[in-house]
Each structure stands twice: as structure tokens, then as C-alpha cells.
C-alpha positions as CSV (number, residue, x, y, z in Angstrom):
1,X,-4.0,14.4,-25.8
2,X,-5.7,14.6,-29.2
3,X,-4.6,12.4,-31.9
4,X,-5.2,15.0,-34.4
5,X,-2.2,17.0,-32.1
6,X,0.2,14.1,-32.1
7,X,0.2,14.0,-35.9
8,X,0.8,17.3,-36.1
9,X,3.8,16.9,-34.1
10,X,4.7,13.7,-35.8
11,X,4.7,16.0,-38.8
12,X,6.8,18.9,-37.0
13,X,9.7,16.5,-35.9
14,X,9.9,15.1,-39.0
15,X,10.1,18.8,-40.7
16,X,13.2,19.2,-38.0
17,X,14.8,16.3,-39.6
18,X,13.4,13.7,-36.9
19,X,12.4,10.3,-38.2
20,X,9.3,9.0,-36.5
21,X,10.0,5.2,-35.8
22,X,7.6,2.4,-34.5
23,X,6.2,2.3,-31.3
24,X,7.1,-0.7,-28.6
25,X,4.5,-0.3,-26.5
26,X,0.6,0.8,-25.6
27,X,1.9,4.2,-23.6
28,X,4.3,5.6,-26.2
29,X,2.5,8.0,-28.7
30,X,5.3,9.2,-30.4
31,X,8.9,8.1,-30.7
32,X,11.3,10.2,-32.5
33,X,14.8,9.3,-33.6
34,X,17.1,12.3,-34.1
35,X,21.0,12.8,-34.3
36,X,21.7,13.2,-30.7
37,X,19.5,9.4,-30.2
38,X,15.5,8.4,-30.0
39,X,13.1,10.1,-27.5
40,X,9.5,9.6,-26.5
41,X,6.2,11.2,-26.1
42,X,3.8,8.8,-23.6
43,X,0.7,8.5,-21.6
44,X,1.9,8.2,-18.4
45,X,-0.5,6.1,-15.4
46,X,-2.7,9.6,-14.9
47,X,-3.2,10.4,-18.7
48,X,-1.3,12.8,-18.8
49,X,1.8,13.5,-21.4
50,X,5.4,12.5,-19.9
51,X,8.2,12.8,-21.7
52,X,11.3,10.3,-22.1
53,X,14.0,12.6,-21.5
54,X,14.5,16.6,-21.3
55,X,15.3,16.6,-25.7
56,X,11.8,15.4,-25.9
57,X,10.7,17.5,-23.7
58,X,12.2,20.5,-25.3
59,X,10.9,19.7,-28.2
60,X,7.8,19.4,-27.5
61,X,7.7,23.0,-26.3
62,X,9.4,24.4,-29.2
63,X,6.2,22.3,-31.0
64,X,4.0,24.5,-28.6
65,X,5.6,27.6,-29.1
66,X,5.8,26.9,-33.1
67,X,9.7,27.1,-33.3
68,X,12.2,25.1,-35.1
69,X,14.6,22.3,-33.1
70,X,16.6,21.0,-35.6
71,X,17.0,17.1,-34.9
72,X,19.5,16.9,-37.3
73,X,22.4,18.3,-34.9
74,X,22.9,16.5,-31.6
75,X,21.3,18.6,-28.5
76,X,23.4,18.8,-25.0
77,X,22.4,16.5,-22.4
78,X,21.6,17.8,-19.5
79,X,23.2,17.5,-16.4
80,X,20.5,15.4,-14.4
81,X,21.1,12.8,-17.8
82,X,24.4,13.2,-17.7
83,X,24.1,12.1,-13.7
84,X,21.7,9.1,-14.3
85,X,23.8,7.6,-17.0
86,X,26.9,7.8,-14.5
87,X,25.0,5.7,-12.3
88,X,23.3,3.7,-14.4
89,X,26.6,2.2,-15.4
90,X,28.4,2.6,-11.7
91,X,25.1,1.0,-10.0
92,X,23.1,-0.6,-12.7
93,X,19.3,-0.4,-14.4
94,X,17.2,-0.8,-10.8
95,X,16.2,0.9,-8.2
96,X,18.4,1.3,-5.3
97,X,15.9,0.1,-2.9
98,X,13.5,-2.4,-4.0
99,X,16.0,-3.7,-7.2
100,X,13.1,-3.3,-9.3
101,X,14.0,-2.6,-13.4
102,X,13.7,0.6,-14.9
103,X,11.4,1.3,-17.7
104,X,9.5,3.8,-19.9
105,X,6.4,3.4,-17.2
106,X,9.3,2.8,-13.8
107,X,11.7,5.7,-15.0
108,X,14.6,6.4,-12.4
109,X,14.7,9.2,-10.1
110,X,17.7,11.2,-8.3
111,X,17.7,9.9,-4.8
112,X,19.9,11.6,-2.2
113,X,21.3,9.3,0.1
114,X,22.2,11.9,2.7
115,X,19.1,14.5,1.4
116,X,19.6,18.0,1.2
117,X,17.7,18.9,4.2
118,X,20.6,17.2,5.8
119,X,23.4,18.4,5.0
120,X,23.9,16.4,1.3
121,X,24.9,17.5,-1.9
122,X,24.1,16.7,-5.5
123,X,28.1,14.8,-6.0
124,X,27.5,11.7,-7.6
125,X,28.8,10.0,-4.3
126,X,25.5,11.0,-2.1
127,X,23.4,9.9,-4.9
128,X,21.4,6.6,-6.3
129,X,19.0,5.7,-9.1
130,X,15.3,4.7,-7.3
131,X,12.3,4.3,-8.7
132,X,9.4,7.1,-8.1
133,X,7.4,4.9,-5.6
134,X,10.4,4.0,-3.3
135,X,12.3,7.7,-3.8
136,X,8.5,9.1,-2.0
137,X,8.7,6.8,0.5
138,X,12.1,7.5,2.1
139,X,11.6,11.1,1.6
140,X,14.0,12.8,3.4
141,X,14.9,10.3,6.2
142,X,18.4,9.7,7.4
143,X,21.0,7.8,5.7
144,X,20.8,5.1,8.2
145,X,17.2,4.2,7.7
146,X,17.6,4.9,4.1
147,X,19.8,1.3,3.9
148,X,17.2,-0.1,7.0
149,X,14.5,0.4,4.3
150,X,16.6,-1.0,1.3
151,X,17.4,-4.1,3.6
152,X,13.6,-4.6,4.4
153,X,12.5,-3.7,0.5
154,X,14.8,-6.2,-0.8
155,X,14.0,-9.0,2.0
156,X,10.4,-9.1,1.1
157,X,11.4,-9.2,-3.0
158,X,13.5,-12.2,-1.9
159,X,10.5,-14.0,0.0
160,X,8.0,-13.1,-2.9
161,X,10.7,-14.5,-4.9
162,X,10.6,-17.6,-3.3
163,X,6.7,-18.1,-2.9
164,X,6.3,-17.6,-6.3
């Protein structure tokens, strides 16, 4: 991602009524606060441009396809957010399995305790908050080696824990 193109979306935001604010960290490359909250633009682990929510995402593409999305008027979350903030505050800021923290560069991911493949649904009920690397690894097993995993995930944490 070219500096040079950041600026000029910088420069966009800020023409939508965004205010660009200071970075926390080496991976962000822009961070926009707007009505509706702050969202990020980042380097994600590939070099490629990952996005801190789907408002920054949208914007960026209205960026791309030169229109205007005005910052100045709070945006609709969408329903995935909505979703992760339910269980955010039901099951806290870690993932399901492995209890490590969220962050910018360990987002959360959906995770389908009974999967679709099997029968489950998208209710809040069948889901949890895991992190990318865990959420690939369970894939679509069953419910019951789902927790077997978890178990084992959080037994070696504890025994790293304890060496340490």
C-alpha cells in the first residue's frame, strides 16, 4: 500500500467529516474517528490491507470508487458486529478455545459450536468468539471434540503458565 494512497485517503475521510487521529501501533496506517466511533486501516501479517470493522471497510471502497460516505452521521452496524459485541459482553474479550486476548493483529472470528455442516445455525446460542488460528483448526468438527480441543488448548496455556 503506497503512502502517497493513504494520504490521499487521510484527506478523503477528513473531506467526509472524519477526523484522522494518532496511531497506537506499527500495523495501523490510518485511524479514523467518525460519528458512529473510530475505525482502522492496517497491514495485516501478509502485507496486505485489513480493515477494523465493515465501516472501514466501506469506506474504503467508497474511497476506491471516488464517492462520498459522510462520517458525520452514524452508519448501521452490521449484523456479524452486532453478533460479536453480544458475545463479547456474554463471553468476554478471548478466544473461546485457547483464552487468548483479542486485538487489532488477533481479531475474533464467528465460531459455530455445532457448524453448519451439522445441522447449526447462526442464533447467538451455537456461536463463540475464537481467534483465526484456533477457528481453522476445529473446522467443522463435532461439538464434542470442539470442548475436547478447548479442554486440551487451555491445559497446555495453564502448564506454559506455570513454566514460565
Amino acid at each position: 500500500m503506497s503512502e502517497a494512497k493513504i494520504k490521499r485517503f487521510i484527506g478523503w475521510a477528513e473531506g467526509q467529516g472524519g477526523e484522522s487521529v494518532p496511531l497506537t501501533n506499527e500495523y495501523e496506517i490510518a485511524r479514523i474517528k467518525h460519528k458512529g466511533g473510530t475505525f482502522v486501516l492496517y497491514v495485516n501479517k501478509k502485507g496486505g490491507l485489513s480493515f477494523s470493522d465493515s465501516a472501514a471497510r466501506r469506506a474504503w471502497a467508497a474511497f476506491l470508487e471516488g464517492k462520498a460516505w459522510p462520517m458525520n452521521v452514524r452508519h448501521k452496524r452490521s449484523k456479524t458486529e452486532a453478533k460479536v459485541a453480544r458475545l463479547r459482553e456474554r463471553d468476554g474479550d478471548a478466544c473461546f478455545f485457547c483464552g487468548d486476548p483479542f486485538s487489532l493483529q488477533n481479531p475474533p472470528t464467528l465460531e459455530h459450536l455445532l457448524s453448519i455442516v451439522h445441522g447449526g445455525s447462526n442464533v447467538i446460542a451455537n456461536l463463540a468468539l475464537a481467534c483465526e488460528p484456533c477457528n481453522q483448526e476445529v473446522g467443522s468438527m463435532d461439538v464434542a471434540d470442539k470442548i475436547k480441543f478447548r479442554d486440551q488448548k487451555r491445559r497446555s496455556h495453564d502448564q506454559l503458565d506455570r513454566t514460565a
